[in-house]
N, C-alpha and C positions, 0 to 999 in steps of 0.2 A: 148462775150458781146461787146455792142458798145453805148457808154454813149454821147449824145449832153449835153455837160452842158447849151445852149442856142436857149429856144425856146415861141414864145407869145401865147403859147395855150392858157392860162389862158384869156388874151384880147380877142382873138377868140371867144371862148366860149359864154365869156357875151356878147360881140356886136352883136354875131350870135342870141341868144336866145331872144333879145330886137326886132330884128326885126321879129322874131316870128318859128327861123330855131331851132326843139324843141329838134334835136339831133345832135346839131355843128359837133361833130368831129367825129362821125359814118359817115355822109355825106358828109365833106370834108376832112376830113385828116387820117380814118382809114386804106385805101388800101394803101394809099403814105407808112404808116408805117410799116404793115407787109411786105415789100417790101424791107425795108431801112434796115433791120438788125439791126435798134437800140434799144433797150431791154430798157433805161432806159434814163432818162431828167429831166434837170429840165426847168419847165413850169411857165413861169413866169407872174405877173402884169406889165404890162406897161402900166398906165394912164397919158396919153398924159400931159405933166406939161404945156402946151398953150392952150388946149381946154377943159381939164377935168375936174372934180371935187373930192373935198372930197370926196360926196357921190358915185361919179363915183368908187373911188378906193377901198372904202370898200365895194359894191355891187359887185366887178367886185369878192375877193376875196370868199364872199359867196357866189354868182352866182356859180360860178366856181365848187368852192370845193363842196359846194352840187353836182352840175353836174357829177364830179367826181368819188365821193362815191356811187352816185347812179349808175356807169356805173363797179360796182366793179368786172362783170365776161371779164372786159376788165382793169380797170389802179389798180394798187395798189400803196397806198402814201406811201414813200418813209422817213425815219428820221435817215438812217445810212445803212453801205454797206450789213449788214444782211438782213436787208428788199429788199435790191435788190437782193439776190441770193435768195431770197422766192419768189420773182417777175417772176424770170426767171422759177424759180422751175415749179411754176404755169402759164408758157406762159401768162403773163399779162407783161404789162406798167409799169414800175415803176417811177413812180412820185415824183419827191422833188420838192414844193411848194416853189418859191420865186418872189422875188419885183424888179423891174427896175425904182430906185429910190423913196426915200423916202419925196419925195414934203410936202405931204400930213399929213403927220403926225404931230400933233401938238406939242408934243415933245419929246426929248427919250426915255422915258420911253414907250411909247407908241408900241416901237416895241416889248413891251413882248405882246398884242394883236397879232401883227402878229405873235409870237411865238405861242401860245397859239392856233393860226388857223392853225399852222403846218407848217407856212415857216420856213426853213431853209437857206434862201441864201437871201443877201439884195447890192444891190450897195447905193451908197449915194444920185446921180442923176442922170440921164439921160440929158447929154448938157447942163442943163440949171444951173442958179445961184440960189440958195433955201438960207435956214436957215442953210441947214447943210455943205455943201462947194458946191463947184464952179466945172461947167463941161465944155464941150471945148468951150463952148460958150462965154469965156472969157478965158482972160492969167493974170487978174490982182490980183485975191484972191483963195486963197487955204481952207480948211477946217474952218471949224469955231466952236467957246467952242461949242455950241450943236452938231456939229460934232464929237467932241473930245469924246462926252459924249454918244452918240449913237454909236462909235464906240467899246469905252469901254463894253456897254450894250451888242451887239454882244458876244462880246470874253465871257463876261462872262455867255452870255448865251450858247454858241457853235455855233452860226451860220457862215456861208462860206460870207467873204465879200469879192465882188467886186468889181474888179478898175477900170471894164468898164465905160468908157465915162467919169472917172476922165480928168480934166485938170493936166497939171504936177505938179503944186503945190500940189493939191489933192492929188494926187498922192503921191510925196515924203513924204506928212503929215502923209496920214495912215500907209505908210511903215514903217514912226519913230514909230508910234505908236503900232503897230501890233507886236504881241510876238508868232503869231501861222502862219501858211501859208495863202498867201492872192493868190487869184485867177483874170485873167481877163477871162472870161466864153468866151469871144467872141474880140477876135483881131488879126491881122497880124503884120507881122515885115516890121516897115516904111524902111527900108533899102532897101526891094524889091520894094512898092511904096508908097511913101510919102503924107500918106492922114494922118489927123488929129486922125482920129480915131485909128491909126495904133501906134506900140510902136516903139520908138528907142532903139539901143541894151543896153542903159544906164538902160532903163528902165526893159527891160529884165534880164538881169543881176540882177537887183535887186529881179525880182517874185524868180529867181533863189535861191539867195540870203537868202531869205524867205522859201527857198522849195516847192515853189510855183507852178501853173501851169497855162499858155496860152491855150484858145483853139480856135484852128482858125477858122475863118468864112466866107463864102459862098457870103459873098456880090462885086458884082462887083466892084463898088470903092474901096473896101478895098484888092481885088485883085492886080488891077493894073486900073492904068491909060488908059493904051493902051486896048482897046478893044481887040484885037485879043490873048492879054493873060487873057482876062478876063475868065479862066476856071480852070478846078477840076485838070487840070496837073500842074498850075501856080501856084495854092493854094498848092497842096503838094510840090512846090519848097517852099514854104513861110515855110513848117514842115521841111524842109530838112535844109534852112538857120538858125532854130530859134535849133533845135538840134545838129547843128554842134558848134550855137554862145555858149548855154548854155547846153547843153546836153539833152540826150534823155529822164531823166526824168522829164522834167518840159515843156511837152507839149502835148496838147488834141486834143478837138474837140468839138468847138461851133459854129455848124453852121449857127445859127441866122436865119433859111429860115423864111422869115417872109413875105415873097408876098401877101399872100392872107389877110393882114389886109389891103389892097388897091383895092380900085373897080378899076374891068376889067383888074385885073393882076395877071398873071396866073402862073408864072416860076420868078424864081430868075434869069433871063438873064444871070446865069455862064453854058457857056457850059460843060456837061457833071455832071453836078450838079444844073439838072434845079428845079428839084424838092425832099424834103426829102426822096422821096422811092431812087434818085442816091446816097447813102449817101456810099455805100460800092465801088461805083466809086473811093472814094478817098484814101482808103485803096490799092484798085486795083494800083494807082497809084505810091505808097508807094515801092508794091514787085518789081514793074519796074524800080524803084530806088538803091533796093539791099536792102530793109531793111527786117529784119528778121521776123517770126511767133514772135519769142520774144517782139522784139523790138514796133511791131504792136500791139499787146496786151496790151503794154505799151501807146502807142498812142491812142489809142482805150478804154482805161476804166482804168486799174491799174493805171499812175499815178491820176486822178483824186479822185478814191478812196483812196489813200495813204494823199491825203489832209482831205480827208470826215474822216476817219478814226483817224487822228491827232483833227480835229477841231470839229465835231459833239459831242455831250454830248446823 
């Protein structure tokens, strides 16, 4: 099995079907996947927090999930590691429904709705500064009481929270906060290259800390600065540094391809991982490293399940 914890199908979806493409991901992203080896994901909302809307965010969910369910001899929704080994059983998609920040939402409580449509996975923001805390778009404020109070909501309901695109204050806030393992779906280790997006081993250390898991992502800036590492053998130096720092079990694989929500852009520009069908490239790069069927297993789907299985209700 081979699990991306991060991927924008869900925004695909709806922005595909608005301008009138009536089967998004049978016609752009079916063959990439039977290709990629990845058995299961989670597919996420990301409504843009500078151009989007409320109603953008909650149509994009039902768009979606209709979409979905209606394509049932292809994805199956996903609510704990059982339904993913039913998924696979059944050569279908397995699906965990989640949110790329919660802008939108008018106030905590609100995300038992999104529970209630089947998300299971929630960040706080995406970059930007909201109600509920601060993402890298500032360094000056951390989490806030509605914060505090949606993230409580989370734990108690079971859902996988995100510390992608937290600022560090954010950051260190949920961590005080959190009494179950907190995930970042999609980041590198700033140690290899020093983008914002990236974590420092302080920060690492702590998902560790949590029991947590990193899963790394396919984006060129977040690979490296330098161009000519910007590729899938650079990126598995970024698994090789982040399990030597904290060990082999607190890291994944989110690869965040998200190219094609940009007109006339076709490849994630990381050589050898230009598209999700190269997704077993980085595995490949893995054996060439000396790591074991074991240990790949563990990189590959087991740790992230050991979180799903601690934190899902």
């Amino acid at each position: 099995m081979l699990f991306d914890a991060h991927a924008d199908i869900l925004t695909d979806i709806y922005e595909q079907l608005k301008i009138g493409n009536k089967d998004p991901f049978t016609t752009r992203h079916l063959n990439h996947y039977k290709n990629s080896g990845i058995t299961h994901s989670i597919f996420v909302n990301w409504t843009d927090p500078d151009k989007g809307t409320r109603t953008d965010f909650y149509n994009c969910f039902d768009v979606a999930i209709n979409y979905i369910k209606g394509k049932s001899n292809l994805f199956k929704i996903c609510y704990n590691t059982k339904d993913v080994k039913e998924a696979v059983s059944l050569n279908k998609l397995g699906v965990f429904l989640g949110v790329e920040g919660i802008k939108y939402l008018d106030k905590p409580e609100d995300i038992e709705l999104l529970y209630e449509k089947g998300v299971r996975h929630a960040s706080l923001t995406w970059n930007e500064v909201n109600d509920y805390a601060t993402g890298l778009s500032s360094v000056e404020t951390g989490i806030t009481p509605k914060g505090k109070e949606a993230i409580k909501k989370m734990m108690e309901l079971g859902m996988l929270i995100d510390l992608s695109h937290a600022n560090e204050k954010t950051f260190k806030d949920v961590f005080d906060l959190a009494t179950k393992p907190l995930v970042v779906t999609h980041g590198n280790a700033k140690a290899l290259c020093n983008h914002k997006r990236n974590y420092t081993d302080e920060q690492l250390q702590m998902i560790k800390d949590k029991n947590g898991v990193i899963g790394v992502c396919a984006v060129p800036n977040f690979i490296s600065g330098e161009k000519t590492n910007q590729n899938v053998s650079y990126l598995a130096k970024h698994i090789d540094y982040i399990v030597k720092l904290i060990g082999i079990d607190h890291v994944g694989i989110g690869l965040d391809v998200c190219y094609y929500l940009y007109e006339d852009v076709t490849s994630t520009h990381v050589e050898g991982l230009q598209t999700i069908k190269d997704a077993k490239n980085l595995l490949n790069e893995l054996i060439k490293l000396g790591y074991s069927k074991e240990d790949i297993e563990k990189i590959s789907y087991k740790n992230f399940h050991r979180v799903l299985d601690e934190v899902l209700k």
